[in-house]
Every structure is written in C-alpha cells, then in structure tokens.
C-alpha positions as CSV (number, residue, x, y, z in Angstrom):
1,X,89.1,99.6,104.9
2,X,89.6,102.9,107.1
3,X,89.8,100.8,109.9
4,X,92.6,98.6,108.5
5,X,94.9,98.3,111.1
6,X,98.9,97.8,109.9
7,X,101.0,95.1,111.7
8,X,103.9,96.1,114.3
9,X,107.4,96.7,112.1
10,X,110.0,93.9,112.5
11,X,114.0,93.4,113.3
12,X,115.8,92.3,110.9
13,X,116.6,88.8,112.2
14,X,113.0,88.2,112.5
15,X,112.0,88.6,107.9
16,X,113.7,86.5,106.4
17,X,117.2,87.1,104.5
18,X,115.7,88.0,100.9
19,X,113.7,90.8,102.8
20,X,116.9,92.1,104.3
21,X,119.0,95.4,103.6
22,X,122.1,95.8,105.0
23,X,122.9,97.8,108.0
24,X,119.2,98.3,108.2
25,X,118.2,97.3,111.6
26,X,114.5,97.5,112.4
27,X,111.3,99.2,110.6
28,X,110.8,95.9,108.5
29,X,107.0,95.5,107.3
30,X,105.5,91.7,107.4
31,X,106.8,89.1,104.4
32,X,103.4,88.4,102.8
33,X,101.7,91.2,103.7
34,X,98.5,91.6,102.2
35,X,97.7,94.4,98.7
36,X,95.9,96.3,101.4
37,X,98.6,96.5,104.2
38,X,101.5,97.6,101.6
39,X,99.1,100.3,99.8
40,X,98.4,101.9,103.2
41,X,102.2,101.5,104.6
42,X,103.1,103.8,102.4
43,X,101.3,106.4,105.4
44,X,102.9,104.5,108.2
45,X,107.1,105.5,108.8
46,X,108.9,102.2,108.2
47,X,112.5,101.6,106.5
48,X,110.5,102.0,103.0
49,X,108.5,104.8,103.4
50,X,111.2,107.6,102.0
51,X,111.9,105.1,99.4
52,X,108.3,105.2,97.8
53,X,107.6,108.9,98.3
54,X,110.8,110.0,97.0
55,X,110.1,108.5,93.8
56,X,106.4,108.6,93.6
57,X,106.5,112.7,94.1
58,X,109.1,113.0,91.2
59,X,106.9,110.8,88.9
60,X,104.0,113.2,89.1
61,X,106.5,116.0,88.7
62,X,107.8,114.4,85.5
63,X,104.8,113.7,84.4
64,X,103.6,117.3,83.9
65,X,106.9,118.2,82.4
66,X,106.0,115.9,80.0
67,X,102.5,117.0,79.4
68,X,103.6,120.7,79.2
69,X,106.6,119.6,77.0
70,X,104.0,118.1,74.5
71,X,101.8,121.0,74.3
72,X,104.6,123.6,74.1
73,X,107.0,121.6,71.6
74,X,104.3,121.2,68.6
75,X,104.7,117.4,68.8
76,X,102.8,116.3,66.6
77,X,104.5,118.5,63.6
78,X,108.1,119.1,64.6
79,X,110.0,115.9,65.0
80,X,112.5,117.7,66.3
81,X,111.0,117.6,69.8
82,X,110.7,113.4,69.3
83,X,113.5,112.1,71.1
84,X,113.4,115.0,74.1
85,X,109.6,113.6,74.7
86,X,110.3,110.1,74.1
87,X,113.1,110.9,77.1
88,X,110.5,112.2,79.1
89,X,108.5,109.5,78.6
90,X,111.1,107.2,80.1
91,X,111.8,109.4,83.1
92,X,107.9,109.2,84.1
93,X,108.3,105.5,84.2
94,X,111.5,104.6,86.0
95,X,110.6,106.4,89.3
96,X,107.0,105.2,89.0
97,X,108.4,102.0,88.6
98,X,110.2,102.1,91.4
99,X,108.1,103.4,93.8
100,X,105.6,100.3,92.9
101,X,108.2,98.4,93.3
102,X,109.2,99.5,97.1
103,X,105.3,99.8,97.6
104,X,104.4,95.9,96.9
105,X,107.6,93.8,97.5
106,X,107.1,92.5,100.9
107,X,103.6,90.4,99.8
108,X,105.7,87.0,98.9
109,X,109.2,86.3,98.1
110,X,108.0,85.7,94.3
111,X,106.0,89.0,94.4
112,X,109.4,91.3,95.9
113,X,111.3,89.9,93.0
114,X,109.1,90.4,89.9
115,X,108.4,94.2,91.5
116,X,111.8,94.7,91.2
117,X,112.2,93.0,88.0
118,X,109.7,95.5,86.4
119,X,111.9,98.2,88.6
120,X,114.8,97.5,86.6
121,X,113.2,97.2,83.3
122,X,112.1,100.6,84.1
123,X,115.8,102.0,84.5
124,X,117.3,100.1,81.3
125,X,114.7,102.0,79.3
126,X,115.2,105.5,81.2
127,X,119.1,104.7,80.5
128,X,117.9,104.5,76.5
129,X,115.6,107.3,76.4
130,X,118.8,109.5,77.6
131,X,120.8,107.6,74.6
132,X,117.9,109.0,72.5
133,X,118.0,112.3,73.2
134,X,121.8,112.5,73.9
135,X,121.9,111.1,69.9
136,X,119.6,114.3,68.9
137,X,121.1,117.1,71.1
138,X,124.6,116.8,72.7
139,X,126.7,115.0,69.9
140,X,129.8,117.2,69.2
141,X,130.0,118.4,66.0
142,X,133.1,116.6,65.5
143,X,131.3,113.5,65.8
144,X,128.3,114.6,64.6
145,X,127.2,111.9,61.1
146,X,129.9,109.5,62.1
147,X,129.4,106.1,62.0
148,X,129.4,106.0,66.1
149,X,126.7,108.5,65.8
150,X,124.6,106.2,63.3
151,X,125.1,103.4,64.9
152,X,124.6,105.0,68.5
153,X,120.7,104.3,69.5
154,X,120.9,100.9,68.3
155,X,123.8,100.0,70.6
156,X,121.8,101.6,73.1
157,X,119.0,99.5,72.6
158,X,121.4,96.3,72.7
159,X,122.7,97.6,75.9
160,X,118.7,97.9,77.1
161,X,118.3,93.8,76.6
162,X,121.8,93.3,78.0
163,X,120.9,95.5,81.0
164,X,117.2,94.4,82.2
165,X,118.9,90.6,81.7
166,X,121.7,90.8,83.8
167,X,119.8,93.0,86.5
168,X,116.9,90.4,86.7
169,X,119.4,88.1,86.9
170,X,121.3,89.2,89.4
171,X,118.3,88.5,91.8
172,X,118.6,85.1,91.6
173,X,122.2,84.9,92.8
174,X,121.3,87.3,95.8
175,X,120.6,84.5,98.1
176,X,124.0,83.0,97.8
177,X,126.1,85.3,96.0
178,X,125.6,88.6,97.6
179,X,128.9,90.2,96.7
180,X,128.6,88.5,93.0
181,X,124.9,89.7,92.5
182,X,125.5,93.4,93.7
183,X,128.7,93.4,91.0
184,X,126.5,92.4,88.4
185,X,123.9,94.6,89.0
186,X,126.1,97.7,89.5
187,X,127.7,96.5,86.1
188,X,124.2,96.6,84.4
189,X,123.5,99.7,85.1
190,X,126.7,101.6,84.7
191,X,127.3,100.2,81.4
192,X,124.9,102.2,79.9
193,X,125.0,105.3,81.7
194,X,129.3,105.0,80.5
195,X,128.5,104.1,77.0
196,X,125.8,106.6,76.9
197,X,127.9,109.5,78.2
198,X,130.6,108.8,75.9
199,X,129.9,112.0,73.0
200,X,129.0,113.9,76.3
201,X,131.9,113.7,78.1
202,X,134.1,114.6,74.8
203,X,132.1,117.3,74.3
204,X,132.8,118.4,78.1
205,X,136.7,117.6,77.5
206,X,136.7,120.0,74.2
207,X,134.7,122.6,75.7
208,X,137.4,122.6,78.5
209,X,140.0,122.4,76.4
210,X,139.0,125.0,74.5
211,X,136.6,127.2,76.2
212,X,133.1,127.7,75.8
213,X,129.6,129.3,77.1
214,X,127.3,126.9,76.2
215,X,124.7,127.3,78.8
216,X,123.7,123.6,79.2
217,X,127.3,122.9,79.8
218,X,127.1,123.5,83.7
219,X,124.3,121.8,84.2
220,X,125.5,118.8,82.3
221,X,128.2,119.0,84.9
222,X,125.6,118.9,87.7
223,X,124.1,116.3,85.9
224,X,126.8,114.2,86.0
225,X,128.1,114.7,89.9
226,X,124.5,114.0,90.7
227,X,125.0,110.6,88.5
228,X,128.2,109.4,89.9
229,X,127.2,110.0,93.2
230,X,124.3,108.1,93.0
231,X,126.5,105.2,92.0
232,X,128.3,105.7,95.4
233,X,125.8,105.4,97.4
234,X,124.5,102.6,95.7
235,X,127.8,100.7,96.2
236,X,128.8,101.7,99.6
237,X,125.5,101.3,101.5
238,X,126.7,104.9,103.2
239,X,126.1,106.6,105.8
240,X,124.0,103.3,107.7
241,X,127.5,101.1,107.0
242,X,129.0,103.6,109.5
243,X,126.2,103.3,112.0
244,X,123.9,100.4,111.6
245,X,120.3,101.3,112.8
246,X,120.8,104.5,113.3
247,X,119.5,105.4,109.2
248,X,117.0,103.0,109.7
249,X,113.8,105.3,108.6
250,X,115.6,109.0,107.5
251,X,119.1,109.4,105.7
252,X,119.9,105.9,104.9
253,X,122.1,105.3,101.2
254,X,118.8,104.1,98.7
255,X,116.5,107.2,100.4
256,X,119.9,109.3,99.4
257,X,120.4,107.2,96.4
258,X,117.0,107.9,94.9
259,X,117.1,111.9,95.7
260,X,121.0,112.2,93.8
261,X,119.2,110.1,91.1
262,X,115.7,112.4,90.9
263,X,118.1,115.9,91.3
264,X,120.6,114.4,88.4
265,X,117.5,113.8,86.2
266,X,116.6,116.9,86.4
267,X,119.7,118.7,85.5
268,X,119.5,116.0,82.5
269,X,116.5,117.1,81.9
270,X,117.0,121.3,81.9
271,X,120.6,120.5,79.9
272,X,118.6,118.5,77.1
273,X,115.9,121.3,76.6
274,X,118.6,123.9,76.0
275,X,120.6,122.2,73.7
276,X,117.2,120.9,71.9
277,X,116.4,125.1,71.7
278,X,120.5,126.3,70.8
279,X,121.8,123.8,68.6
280,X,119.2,122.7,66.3
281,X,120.7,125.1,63.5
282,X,124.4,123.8,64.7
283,X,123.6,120.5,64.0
284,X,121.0,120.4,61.5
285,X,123.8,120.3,58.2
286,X,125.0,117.1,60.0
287,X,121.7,114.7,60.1
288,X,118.3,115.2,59.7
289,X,115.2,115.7,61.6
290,X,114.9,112.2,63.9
291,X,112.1,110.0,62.6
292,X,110.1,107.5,64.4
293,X,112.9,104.5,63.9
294,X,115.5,106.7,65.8
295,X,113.4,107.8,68.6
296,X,109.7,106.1,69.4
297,X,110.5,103.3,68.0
298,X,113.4,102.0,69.8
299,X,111.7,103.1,73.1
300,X,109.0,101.3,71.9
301,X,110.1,97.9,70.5
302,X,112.9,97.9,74.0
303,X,109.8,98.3,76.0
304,X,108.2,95.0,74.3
305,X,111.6,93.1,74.8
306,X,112.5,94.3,78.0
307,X,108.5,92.9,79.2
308,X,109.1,89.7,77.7
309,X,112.5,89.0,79.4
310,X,111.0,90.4,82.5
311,X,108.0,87.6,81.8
312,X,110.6,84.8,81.4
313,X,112.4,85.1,84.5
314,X,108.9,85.6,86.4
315,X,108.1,82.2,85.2
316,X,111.1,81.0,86.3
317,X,110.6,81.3,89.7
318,X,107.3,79.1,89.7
319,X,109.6,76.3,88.5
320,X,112.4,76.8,91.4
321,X,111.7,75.2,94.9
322,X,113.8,78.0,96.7
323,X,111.2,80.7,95.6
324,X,108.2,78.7,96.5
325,X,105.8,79.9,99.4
326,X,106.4,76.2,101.6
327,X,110.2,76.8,101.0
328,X,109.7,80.4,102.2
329,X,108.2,79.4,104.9
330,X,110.9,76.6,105.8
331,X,113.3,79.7,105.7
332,X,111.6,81.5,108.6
333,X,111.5,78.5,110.9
C-alpha cells in the first residue's frame, strides 16, 4: 500500500463532462478511481486537494469546540447550552461531509453523485442547527414569544426536507441543464440561510437604528459578509472565469468558497456563544429553557429524513441508463 503509485492527472477534455468544473483546466484525477487511489490523492496536488483539506482541517477544529463546549457548558443539566451544542454538532458534520465528499467522488459517476448527495444533506442540517440556535439566542426582544418565534424551528426543519430535495435534485439536471441545475441548487441553499437570518437581520436594523454595544453584534456582521460572499463565489466561478487554468490547483472560487464559508462559521460560532452568555436573563421572561423537541430533536428526526431522501435518489440512479457504468463508459468514447 506504501508503494501505491497514483495515476498521471487529466485535461479536462479527456474525464468525462459530469467530472468537469468549469474553467478548471487540468489537475483532473482518473473517473473510477479506485478507494485506495482517492484516500491517498488527498497527499498528491490536483484540482481537489485544497478542497478536501480546507474542510477536513475545520472539521477537527469544530470538533473540539464542540467537545470543550460540552464539558464547559454543564450539558447535561443546563438546557440552556442545548441548541448552541446541537449547532455545533451540525457544523462538525457539514465540512466532514464535504471533504468525503471531494475525497471519493471521482470512483464512478454513481459514486460522485451520492458523495455529494450526503454533502448536501450535510449543509441543509448545518443551515437548521443555525435556525436552532438563532431561535434560542439572537431573537429580538420585540419578537421574542411571537408566533414567528414559535413556529420558527419547525419551518426550519420544513426548509431542511425542501433543501436536501431540491439540491439532490438538482444533480440530475446537471447533465443537460447546467444553468437550470446551478439555479436550483443556489436556491436551496440560500433559502434557508434568508429565512434563517430573518430575526437577525431585524435585530441588526434596530441596533442601527438605534444604537447599541452588544458585543456579538460585530461579529454577526462578519458573519454575515463572510456568508454572502461565499454565495458569490459559488455563483460566479471567480477568479478562474477570468483566467481559465490558471486557478487550476491554488485560488480557484470552491477552494475560496469553502474558506469564506469555514471563517463565516466561525464568526457564527463566537456571535452565538456571547449572546448564549449575555442575554439569557434578557430573554428568559419571554420563553423558557429549550427542551429536547426544540433543539435535539429536530436535528435529530431532520437527520433521519434528510438520509432517507438521500437513499431514494441513490436508488434512483441504479434504475436510470445514463448513470450506469456501460453508459459511462459510452460517454468517454
């Protein structure tokens, strides 16, 4: 296994189109490349390799926030700290998600597409675990008990099943459909971060309007730069759309992308332990302490759903010709 030897990287007109990225020139690995040759090419520098390690370093550093969060927070008796760890939770899983996902997907056409169908799932729950602990923690108080508050999380987790559908979806009108499948992607994962951010970004607008010092409030702000410019790069394919093959292993839009997304977690992250510490008394006369149906659970029972949509469309592609390793292999002739 030491000995392994990796294959020579590829052009993009010689993997076939599903493998492709746009403006992505060369540094492709082998379609069906073996378990072996994809675990070890995360060592060799190809147009993946910044993808994988920029998420797979973050994961580990999530993970021991987590971990120390846990210990710190009491968990087990104070259920205030429940929807700040089930965030956590979800912010471990979306970039370890994701940098399986970039690891594995060029062993079979079937194989790229259910990594990134997992990928996605991922993201849709990361989006609800920040509906979670945006429900607990940065609600205005003039919203604060309101019927949009109640009904908050469980839109959230509606949005969830919405989210990892369309996403998965949108893979199998990627062949045909570019333009249509990037929309609906970008639309699935927006949504939620807009609906999400809603009581944020009125609390933002009042604190502007009339003057505050929360501490978290600049780093919500960061948070939310970090955020929308991740979206840009994810729709613009910049700076490689400028100069194709010049980005092709360092500085290309998903390596940038995934950084703006991992930085903009983090602000989240920093933003949702202060106002878990300052405003517990603020908010405290307007609900009480969060109990396991408004913050495990949902994360929980989304998880479960999301899998099983994320099983159906699997399936679906052993029942469609296109997807099948003889048509694959048509392609490339």
């Amino acid at each position: 296994m030491l000995g392994l030897k990796l294959p020579r990287l590829l052009t993009i007109s010689q993997v076939p189109k599903v493998f492709r990225e746009q403006s992505i020139l060369f540094g492709y690995r082998p379609p069906r490349s073996s378990a072996a040759h994809c675990l070890f090419s995360v060592f060799q520098m190809t147009n993946e390799t910044l993808n994988i390690w920029t998420h797979f370093l973050p994961a580990w550093y999530f993970l021991w926030k987590f971990l120390a969060a846990f210990d710190a927070l009491d968990a087990w008796s104070d259920r205030h700290a429940w929807p700040f760890l089930s965030y956590l939770a979800t912010c471990v899983l979306y970039p370890l998600a994701s940098s399986f996902a970039h690891t594995f997907s060029t062993m079979s056409v079937r194989t790229r597409h259910v990594c990134f169908f997992l990928d996605y799932g991922a993201l849709t729950l990361y989006s609800l675990g920040s509906a979670v602990a945006y429900s607990a923690y940065i609600f205005p108080e003039e919203w604060a008990g309101s019927a949009f508050h109640q009904s908050y999380v469980s839109f959230a987790v509606l949005n969830t099943i919405i989210s990892t559908t369309l996403s998965c979806y949108s893979r199998f009108t990627e062949m045909g459909q570019l333009k249509f499948s990037k929309a609906i992607r970008t639309f699935a994962f927006a949504y939620p971060y807009v609906y999400n951010s809603v009581p944020l970004y009125y609390r933002l607008y009042l604190c502007t309007v009339r003057g505050c010092s929360e501490k978290a409030i600049s780093m919500h702000y960061m948070h939310t730069a970090f955020a929308w410019l991740t979206c840009f790069l994810f729709v613009t394919h910049l700076p490689e759309r400028l100069a194709p093959g010049r980005f092709d292993f360092i500085g290309h839009s998903h390596q940038l992308f995934h950084i703006c997304g991992i930085i903009g977690t983090r602000f989240q992250m920093e933003a949702l332990l202060v106002d878990m510490t300052e405003r517990r008394e603020q908010l405290l006369p307007y609900m009480p302490a969060p109990n396991f149906s408004q913050t495990i659970g949902p994360v929980l029972a989304s998880t479960v759903v999301s899998l099983i949509i994320i099983a159906a469309f699997s399936m679906t592609l052993y029942t469609m010709p296109k997807f099948s390793r003889r048509g694959s292999k048509r392609k490339r002739k």
